[in-house]
VEXTI-762964 format. One record per residue: x, y, z of N, C-alpha, C in turn. Coordinates in steps of 0.2 Angstrom, whole numbers, padded with zeros to 4 digits, always signed. Example, Ala and Ser with C-alpha at 12.3 -4.5 7.8 and 13.67 -1.06 7.14 Angstrom:
residues 2
+0066-0028+0039+0062-0022+0039+0066-0016+0039/+0064-0011+0035+0068-0005+0036+0064+0000+0039/
***
This chain:
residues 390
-0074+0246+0010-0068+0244+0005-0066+0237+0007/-0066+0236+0015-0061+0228+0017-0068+0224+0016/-0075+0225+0015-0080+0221+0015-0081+0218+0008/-0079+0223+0002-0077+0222-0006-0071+0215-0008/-0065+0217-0002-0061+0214-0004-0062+0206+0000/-0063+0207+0007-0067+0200+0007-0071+0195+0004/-0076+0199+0000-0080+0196-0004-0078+0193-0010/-0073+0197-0013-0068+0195-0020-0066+0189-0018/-0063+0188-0009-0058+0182-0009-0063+0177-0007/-0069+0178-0007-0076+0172-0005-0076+0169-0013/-0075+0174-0016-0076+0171-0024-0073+0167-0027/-0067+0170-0024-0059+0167-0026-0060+0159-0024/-0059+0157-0019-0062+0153-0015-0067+0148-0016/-0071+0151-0020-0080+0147-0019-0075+0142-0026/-0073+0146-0030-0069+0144-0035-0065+0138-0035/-0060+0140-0029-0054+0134-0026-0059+0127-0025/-0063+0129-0019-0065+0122-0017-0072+0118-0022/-0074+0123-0027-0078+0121-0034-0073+0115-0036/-0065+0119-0039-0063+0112-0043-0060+0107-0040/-0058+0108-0032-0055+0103-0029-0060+0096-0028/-0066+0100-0028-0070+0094-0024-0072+0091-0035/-0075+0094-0038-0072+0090-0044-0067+0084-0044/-0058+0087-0044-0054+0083-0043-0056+0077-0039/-0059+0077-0035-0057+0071-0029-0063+0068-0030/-0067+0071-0035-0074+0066-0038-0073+0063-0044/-0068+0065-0046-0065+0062-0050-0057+0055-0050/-0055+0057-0044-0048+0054-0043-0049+0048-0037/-0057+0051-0033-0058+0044-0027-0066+0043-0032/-0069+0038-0034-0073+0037-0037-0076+0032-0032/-0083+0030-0032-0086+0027-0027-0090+0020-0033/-0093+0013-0030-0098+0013-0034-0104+0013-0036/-0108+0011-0040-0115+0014-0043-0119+0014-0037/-0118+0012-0029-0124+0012-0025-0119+0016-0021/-0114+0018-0022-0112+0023-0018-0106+0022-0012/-0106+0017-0012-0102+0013-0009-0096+0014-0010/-0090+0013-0005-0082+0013-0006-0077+0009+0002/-0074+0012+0000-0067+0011+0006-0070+0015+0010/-0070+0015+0018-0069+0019+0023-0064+0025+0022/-0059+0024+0018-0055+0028+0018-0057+0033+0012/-0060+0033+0005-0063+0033+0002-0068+0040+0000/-0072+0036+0006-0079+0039+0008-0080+0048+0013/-0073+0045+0015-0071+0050+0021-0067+0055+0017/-0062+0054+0012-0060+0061+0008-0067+0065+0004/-0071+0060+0003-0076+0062-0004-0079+0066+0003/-0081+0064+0010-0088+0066+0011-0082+0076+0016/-0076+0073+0018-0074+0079+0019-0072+0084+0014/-0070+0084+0009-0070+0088+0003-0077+0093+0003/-0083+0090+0001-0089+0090+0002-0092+0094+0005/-0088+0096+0011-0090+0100+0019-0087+0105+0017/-0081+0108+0014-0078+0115+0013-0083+0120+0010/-0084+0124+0012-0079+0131+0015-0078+0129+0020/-0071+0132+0024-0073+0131+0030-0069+0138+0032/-0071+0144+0040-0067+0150+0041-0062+0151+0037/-0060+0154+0035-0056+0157+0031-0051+0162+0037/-0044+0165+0035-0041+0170+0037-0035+0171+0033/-0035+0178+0029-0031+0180+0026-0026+0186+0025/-0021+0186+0024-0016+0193+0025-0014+0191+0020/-0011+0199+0016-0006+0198+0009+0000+0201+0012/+0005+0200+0009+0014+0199+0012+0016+0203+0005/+0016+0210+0008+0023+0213+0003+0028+0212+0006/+0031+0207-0001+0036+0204+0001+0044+0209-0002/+0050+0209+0003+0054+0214-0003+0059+0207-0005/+0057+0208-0011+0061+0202-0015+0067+0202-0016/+0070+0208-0013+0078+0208-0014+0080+0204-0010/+0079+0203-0005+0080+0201-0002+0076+0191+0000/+0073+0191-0003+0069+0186-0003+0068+0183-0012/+0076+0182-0014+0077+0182-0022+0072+0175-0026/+0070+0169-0019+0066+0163-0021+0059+0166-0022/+0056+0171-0020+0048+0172-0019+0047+0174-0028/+0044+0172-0031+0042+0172-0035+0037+0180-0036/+0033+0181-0031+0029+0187-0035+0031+0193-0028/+0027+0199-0030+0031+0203-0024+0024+0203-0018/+0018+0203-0018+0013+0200-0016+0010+0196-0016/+0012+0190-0010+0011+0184-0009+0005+0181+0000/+0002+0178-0001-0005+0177+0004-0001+0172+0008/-0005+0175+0016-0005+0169+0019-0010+0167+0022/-0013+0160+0021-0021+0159+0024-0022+0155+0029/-0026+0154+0032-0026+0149+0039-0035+0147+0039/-0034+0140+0039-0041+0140+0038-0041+0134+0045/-0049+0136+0047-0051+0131+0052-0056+0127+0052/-0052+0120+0052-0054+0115+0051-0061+0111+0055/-0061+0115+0060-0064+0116+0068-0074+0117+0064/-0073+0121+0061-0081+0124+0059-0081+0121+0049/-0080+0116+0047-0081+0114+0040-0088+0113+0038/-0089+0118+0032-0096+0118+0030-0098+0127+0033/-0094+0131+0036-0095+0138+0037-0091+0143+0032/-0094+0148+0028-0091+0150+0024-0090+0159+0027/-0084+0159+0027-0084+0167+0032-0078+0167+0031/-0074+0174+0029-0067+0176+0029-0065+0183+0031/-0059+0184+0035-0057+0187+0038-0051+0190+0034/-0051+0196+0034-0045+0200+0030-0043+0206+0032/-0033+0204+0033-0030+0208+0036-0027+0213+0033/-0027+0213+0027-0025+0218+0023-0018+0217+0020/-0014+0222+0017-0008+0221+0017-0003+0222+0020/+0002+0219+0023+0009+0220+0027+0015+0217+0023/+0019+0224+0023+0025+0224+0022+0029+0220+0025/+0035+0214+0021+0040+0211+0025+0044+0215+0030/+0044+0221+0028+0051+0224+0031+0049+0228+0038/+0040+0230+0038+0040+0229+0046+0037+0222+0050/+0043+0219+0051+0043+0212+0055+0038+0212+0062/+0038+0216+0064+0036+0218+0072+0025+0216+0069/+0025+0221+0065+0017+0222+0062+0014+0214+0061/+0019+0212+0056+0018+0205+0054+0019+0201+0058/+0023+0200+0063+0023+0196+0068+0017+0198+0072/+0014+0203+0074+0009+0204+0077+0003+0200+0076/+0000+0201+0069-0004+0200+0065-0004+0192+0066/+0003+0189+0061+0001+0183+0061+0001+0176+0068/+0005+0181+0075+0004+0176+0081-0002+0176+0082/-0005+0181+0083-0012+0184+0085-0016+0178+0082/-0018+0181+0075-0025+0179+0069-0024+0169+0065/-0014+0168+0067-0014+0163+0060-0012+0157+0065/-0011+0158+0072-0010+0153+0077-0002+0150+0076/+0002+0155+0074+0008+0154+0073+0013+0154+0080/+0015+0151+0084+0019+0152+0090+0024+0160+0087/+0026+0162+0092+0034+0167+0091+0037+0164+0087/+0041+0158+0090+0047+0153+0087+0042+0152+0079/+0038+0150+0079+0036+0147+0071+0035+0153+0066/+0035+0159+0070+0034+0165+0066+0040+0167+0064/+0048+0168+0068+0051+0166+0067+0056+0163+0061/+0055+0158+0061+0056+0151+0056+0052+0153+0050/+0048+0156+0051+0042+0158+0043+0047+0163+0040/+0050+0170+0044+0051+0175+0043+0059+0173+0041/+0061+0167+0041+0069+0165+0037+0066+0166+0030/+0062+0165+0029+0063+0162+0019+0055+0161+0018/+0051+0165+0022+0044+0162+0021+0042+0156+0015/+0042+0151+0019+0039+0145+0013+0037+0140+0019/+0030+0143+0022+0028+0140+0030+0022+0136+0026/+0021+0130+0027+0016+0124+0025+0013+0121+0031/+0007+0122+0033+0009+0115+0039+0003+0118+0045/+0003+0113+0049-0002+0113+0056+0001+0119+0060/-0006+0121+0062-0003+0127+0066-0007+0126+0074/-0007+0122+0075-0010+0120+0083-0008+0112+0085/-0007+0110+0092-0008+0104+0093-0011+0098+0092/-0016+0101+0089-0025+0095+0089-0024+0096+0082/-0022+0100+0078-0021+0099+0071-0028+0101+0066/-0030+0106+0067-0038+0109+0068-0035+0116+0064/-0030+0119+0064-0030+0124+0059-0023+0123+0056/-0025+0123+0049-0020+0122+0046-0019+0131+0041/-0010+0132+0040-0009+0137+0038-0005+0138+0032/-0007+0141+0026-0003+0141+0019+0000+0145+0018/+0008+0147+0016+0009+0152+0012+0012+0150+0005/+0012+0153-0001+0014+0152-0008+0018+0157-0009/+0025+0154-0012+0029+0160-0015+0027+0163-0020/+0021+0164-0022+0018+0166-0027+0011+0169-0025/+0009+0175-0029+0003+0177-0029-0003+0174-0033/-0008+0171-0026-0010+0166-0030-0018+0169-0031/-0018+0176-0031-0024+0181-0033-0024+0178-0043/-0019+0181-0044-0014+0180-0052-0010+0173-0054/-0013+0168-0049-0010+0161-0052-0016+0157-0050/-0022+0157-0052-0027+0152-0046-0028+0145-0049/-0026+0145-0056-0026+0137-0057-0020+0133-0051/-0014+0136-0053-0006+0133-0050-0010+0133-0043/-0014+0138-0039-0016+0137-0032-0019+0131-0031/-0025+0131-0035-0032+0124-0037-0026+0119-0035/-0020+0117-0040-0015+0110-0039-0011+0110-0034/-0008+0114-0031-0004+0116-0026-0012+0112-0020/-0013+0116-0019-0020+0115-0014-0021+0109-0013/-0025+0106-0019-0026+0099-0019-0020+0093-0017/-0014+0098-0018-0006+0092-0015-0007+0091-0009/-0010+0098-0004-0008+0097+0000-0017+0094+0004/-0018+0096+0004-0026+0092+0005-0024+0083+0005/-0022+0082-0002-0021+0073-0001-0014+0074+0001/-0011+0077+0003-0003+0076+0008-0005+0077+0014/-0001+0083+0017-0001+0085+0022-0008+0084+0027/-0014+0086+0025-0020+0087+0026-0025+0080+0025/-0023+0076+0022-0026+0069+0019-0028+0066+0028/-0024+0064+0030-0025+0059+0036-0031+0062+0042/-0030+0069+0043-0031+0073+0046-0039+0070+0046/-0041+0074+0039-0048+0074+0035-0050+0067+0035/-0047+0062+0035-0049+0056+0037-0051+0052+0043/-0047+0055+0047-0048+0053+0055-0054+0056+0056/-0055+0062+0053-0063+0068+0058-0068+0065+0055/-0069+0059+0046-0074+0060+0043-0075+0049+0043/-0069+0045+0046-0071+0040+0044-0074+0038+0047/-0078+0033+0045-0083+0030+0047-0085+0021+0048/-0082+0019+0053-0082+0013+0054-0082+0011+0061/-0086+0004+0062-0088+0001+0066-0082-0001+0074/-0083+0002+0077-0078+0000+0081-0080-0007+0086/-0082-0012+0085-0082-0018+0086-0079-0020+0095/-0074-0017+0095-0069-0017+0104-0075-0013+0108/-0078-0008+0107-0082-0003+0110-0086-0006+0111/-0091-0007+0105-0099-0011+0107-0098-0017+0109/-0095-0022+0110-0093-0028+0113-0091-0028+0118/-0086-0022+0119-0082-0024+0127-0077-0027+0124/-0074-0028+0121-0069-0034+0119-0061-0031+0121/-0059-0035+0127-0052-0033+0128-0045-0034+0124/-0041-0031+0125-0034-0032+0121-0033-0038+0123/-0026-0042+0120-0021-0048+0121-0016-0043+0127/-0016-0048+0132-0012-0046+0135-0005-0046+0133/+0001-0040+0136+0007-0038+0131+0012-0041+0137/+0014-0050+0135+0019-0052+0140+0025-0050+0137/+0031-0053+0141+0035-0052+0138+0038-0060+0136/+0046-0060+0133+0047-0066+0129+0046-0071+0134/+0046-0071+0138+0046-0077+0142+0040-0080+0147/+0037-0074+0148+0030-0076+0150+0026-0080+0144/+0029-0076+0136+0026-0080+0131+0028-0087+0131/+0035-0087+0129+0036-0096+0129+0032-0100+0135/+0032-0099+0140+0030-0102+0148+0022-0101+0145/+0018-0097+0144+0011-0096+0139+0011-0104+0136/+0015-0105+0133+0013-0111+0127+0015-0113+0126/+0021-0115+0132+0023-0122+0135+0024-0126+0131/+0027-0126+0123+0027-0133+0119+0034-0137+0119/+0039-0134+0124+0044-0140+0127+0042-0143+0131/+0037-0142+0135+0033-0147+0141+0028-0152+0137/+0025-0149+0133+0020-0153+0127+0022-0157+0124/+0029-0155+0121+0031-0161+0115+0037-0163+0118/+0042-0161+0123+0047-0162+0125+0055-0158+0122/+0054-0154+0116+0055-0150+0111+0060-0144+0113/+0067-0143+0113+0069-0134+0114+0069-0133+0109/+0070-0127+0108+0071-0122+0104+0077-0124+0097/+0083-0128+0101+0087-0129+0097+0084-0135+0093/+0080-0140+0098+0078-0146+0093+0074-0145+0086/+0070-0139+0088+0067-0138+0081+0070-0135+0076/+0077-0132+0076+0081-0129+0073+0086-0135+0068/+0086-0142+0074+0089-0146+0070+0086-0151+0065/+0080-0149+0067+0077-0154+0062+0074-0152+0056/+0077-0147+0055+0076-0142+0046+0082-0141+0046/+0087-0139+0050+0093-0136+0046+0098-0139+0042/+0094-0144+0039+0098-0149+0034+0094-0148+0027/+0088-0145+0025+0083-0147+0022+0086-0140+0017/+0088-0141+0013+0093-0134+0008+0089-0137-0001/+0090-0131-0003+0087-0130-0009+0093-0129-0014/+0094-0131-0019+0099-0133-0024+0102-0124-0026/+0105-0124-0028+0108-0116-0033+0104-0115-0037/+0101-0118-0041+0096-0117-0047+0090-0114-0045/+0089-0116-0039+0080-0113-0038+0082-0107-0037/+0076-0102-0041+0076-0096-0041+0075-0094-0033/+0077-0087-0033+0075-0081-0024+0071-0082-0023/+0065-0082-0028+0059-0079-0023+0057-0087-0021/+0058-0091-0025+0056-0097-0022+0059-0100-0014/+0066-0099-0014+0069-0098-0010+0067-0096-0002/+0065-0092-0006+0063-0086+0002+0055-0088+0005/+0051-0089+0000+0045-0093+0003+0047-0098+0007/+0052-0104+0006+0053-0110+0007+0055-0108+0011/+0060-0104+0015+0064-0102+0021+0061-0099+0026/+0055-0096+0024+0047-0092+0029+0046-0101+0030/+0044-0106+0028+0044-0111+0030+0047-0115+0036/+0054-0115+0035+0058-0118+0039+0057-0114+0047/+0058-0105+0044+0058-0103+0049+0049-0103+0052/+0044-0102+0051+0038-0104+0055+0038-0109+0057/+0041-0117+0057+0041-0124+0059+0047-0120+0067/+0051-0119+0067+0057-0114+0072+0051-0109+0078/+0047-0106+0073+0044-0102+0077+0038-0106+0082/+0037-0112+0080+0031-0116+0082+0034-0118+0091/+0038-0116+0092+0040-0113+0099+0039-0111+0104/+0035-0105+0099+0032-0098+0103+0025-0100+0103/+0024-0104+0097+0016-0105+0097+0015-0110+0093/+0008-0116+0094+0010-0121+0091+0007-0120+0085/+0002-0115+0082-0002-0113+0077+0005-0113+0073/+0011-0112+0074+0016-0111+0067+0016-0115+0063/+0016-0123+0067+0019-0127+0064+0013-0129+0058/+0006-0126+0059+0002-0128+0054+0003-0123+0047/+0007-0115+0051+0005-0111+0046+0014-0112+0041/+0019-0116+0045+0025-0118+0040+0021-0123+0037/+0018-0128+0037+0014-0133+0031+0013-0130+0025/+0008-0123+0026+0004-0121+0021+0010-0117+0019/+0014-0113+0020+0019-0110+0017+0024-0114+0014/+0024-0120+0014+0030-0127+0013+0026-0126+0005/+0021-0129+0003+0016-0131-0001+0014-0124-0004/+0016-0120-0001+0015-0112-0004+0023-0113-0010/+0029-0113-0005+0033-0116-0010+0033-0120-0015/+0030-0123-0017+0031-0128-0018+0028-0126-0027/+0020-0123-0026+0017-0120-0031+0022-0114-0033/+0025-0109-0031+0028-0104-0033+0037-0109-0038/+0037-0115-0034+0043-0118-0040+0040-0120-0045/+0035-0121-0044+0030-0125-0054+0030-0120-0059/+0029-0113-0056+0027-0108-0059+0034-0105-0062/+0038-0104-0057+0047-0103-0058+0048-0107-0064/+0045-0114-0063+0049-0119-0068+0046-0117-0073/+0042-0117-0074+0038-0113-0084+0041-0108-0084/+0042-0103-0080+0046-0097-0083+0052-0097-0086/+0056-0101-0083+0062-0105-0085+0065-0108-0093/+0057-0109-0094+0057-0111-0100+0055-0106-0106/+0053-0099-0103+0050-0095-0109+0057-0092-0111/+0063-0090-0110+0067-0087-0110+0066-0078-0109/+0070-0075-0112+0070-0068-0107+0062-0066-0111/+0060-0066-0114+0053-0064-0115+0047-0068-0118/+0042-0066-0117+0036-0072-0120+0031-0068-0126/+0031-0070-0130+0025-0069-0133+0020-0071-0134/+0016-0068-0133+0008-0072-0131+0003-0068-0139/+0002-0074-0141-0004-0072-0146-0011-0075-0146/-0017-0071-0148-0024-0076-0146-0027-0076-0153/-0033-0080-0151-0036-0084-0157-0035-0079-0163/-0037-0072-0163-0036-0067-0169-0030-0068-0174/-0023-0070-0167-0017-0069-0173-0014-0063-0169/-0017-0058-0167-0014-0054-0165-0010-0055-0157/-0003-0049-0158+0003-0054-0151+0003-0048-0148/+0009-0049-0142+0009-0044-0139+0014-0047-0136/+0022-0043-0131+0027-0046-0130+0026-0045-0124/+0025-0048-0117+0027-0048-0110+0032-0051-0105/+0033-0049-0101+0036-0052-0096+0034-0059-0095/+0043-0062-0096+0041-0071-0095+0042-0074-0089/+0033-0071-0085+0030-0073-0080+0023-0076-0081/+0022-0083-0078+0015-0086-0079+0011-0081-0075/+0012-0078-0068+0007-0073-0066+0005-0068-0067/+0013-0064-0072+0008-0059-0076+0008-0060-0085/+0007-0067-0087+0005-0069-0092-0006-0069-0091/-0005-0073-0085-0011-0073-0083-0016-0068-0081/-0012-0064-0078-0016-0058-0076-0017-0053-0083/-0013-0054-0086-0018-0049-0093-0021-0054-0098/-0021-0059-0098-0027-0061-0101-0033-0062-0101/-0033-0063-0092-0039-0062-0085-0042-0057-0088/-0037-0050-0087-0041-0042-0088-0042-0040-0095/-0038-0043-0100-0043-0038-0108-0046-0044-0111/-0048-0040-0114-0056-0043-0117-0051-0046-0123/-0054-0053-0126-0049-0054-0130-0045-0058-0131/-0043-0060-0125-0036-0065-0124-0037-0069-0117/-0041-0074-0118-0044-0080-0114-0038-0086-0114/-0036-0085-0106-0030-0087-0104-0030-0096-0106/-0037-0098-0109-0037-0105-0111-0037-0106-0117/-0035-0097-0121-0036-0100-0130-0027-0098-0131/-0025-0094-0128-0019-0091-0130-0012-0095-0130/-0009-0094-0136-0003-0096-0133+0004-0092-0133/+0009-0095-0130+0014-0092-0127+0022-0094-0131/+0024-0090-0135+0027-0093-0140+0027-0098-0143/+0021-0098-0145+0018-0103-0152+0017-0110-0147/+0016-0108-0142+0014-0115-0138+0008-0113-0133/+0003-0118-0133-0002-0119-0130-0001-0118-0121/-0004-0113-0117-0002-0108-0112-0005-0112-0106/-0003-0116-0102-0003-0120-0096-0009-0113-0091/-0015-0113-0091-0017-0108-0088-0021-0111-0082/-0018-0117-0079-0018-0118-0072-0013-0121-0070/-0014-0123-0063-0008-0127-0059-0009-0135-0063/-0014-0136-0064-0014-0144-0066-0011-0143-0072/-0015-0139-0075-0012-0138-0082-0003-0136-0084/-0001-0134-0077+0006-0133-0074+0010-0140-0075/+0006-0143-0070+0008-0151-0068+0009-0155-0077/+0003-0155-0080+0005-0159-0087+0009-0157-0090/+0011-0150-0090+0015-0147-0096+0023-0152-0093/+0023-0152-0086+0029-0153-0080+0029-0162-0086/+0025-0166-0086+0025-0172-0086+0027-0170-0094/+0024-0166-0099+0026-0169-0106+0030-0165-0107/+0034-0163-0105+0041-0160-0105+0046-0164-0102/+0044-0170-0098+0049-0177-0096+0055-0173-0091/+0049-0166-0087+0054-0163-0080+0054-0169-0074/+0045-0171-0075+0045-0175-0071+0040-0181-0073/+0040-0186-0070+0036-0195-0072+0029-0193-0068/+0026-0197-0073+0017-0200-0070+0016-0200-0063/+0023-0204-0061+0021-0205-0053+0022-0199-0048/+0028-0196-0051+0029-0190-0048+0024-0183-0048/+0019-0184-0054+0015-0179-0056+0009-0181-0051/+0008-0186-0048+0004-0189-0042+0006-0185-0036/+0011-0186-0035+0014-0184-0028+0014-0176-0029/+0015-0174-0034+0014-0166-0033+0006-0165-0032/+0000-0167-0037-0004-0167-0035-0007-0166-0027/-0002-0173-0024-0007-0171-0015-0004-0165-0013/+0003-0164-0017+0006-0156-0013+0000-0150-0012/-0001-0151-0021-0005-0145-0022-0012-0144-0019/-0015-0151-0018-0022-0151-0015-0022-0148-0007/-0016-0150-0003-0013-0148+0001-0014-0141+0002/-0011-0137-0002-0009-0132-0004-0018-0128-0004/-0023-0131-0007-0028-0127-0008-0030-0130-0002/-0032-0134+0001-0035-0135+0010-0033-0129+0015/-0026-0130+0016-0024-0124+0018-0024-0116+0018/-0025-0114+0009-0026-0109+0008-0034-0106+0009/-0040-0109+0009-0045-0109+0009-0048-0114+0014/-0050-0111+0021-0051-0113+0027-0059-0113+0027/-0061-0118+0030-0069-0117+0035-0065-0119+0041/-0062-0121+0044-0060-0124+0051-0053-0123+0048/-0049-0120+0055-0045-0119+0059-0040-0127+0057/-0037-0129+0054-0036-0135+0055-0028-0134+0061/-0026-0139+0066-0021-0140+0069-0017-0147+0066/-0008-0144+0067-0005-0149+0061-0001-0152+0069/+0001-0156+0068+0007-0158+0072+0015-0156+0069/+0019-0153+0073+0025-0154+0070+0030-0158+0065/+0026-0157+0059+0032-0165+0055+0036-0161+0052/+0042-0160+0052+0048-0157+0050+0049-0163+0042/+0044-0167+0040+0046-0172+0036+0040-0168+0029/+0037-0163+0029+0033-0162+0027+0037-0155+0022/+0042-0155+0025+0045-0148+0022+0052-0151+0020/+0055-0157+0023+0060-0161+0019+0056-0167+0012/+0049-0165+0011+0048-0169+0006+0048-0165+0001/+0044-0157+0003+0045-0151-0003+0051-0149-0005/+0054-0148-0001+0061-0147-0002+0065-0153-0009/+0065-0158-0007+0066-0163-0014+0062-0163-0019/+0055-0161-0021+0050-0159-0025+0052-0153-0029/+0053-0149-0024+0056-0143-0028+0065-0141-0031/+0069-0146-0028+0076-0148-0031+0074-0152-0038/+0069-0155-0038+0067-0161-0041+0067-0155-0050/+0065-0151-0047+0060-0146-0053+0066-0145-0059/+0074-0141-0052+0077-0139-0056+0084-0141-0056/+0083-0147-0055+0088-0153-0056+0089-0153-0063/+0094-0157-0068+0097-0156-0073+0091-0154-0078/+0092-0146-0080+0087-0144-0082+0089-0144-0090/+0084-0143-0093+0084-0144-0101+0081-0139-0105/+0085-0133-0103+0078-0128-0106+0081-0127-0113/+0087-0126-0116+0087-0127-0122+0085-0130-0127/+0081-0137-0123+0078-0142-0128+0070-0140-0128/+0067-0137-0124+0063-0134-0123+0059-0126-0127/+0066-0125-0128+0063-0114-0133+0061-0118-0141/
***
């Protein structure tokens, strides 16, 4: 009889991990050579690996007492993670909630439940979760009988597999080159703040405190008109020239941040001009109304087929689908003059040396470099005219 009923639940089961590994061949897709993410690879290839031991007991539950349980036999299973790709199960039969002692037997014994966690299950049985240190058997129970619910189980299952069990399954199956290992390669040493500063020595270097490089930005303020996010780039600015301190690499990577500003206020500046929304129509005629943002004007014209960010325009006007093409629109809108439309150019050339590296480049600290973007970008949204502009 118990060899019958084991078999039932092999079946039951061949069934569960049939549509999960579906699910997840569905839901992590790799591509046509097979390829993916490390993290990826490692759900698709664990998944893959199930059955693994099995161990199960049914819970006659008294539901008068237990008014949340949903059925009145409910399973609880334990599976080990330890042996995946073994298909074998273990069945304890049925145990009444109401002899405690029996069930407490059973599930310290067989489910790897401490007393205390056995305990804690038997308040309100709704136990989910690891049942050992190393994290090698995991244990379910469902307020419900999942013989008579096996879809609800397949989605339940699959929650907790990408929850609870995701990382688990990932750490035992990922696959990546550990680089420090075959190399020898040792950590950065972990000094502390002061050995750091004394490390890099850039007040003996340039003669420099802490506070001198604080004074020579903390005058460089951006108008009330420029929008936050431009703001806050420009302010990652000041502070990495501040931070060039600790290290002098900052003071190259405030430059590139300055000049990073500086594009995010060009892009501000056209936004300013759409009003609260934009419509964008292409060569067809046919529109479509999106957020009056140039980056994500641009990004969906980029992605559908259709709407080629060089044909389309942006309420009934011709759609600035680059930074230069930024810059003219700046000049024939009389924000900014010819000669001005130069000087933003070296910003922006700047801006891409920077942002796309063959060499390492070292800046020297010019604090005048982030007092020039600063007026460049007052410059934008200085007496503005968007009115004459919609």
């Amino acid at each position: 009889m118990k060899d019958k009923i084991e078999e039932a639940w092999l079946t039951f089961f061949d069934r569960v991990f049939y549509e999960i590994k579906k699910k997840v061949d569905r839901n992590y897709p790799v591509e046509e050579d097979g390829s993916g993410s490390p993290e990826t690879l490692a759900i698709r290839e664990a998944i893959v690996s199930f059955p693994c031991p099995l161990k199960i007991a049914e819970i006659k539950i008294d539901i008068e007492n237990y008014p949340d349980i949903k059925g009145e036999i409910c399973q609880i299973i334990n599976y080990n993670l330890t042996r995946l790709g073994e298909k074998s199960l273990e069945y304890y039969g049925v145990i009444d909630s109401r002899d405690k002692e029996k069930l407490k037997q059973i599930i310290v014994k067989h489910f790897n439940l401490s007393e205390k966690g056995f305990d804690e299950f038997y308040k309100d049985f709704t136990y989910i979760g690891w049942t050992d240190d190393n994290r090698n058997f995991y244990t379910q129970f469902r307020t419900y009988n999942i013989k008579n619910n096996i879809e609800r189980f397949i989605s339940d299952f699959y929650s907790d597999l990408m929850g609870l069990m995701r990382y688990k399954l990932i750490d035992k199956f990922k696959k990546v080159i550990d680089y420090n290992r075959l190399f020898n390669l040792k950590s950065d040493p972990i000094l502390s703040l002061e050995e750091f500063i004394k490390r890099n020595d850039i007040q003996g270097l340039l003669g420099l405190s802490f506070q001198d490089l604080q004074e020579r930005v903390c005058n460089f303020q951006l108008i009330p008109s420029v929008p936050e996010h431009v703001k806050r780039v420009f302010d990652n600015a000041k502070k990495l020239f501040i931070f060039g301190y600790l290290n002098y690499q900052f003071f190259t990577i405030s430059q590139h941040y300055a000049y990073l500003a500086l594009e995010s206020a060009i892009r501000h500046r056209y936004n300013l001009s759409l009003g609260k929304t934009a419509k964008i129509t292409n060569p067809k005629g046919e529109s479509i109304e999106i957020s009056p943002s140039w980056m994500d004007i641009h990004i969906f014209s980029k992605r559908n087929k259709g709407w080629n960010p060089k044909k389309i325009e942006v309420n009934e006007k011709k759609f600035p689908y680059s930074i230069r093409c930024l810059l003219n629109w700046l000049v024939e809108k009389n924000i900014i003059n010819k000669w001005e439309r130069k000087q933003y150019d070296v910003g922006i050339n700047m801006r891409n040396i920077l942002s796309h590296l063959e060499f390492a480049p070292i800046s020297f600290p010019k604090s005048s470099t982030i007092e020039i973007i600063a007026n460049r970008i007052n410059r934008l949204f200085y007496e503005q005219k968007v009115e004459s502009e919609n």
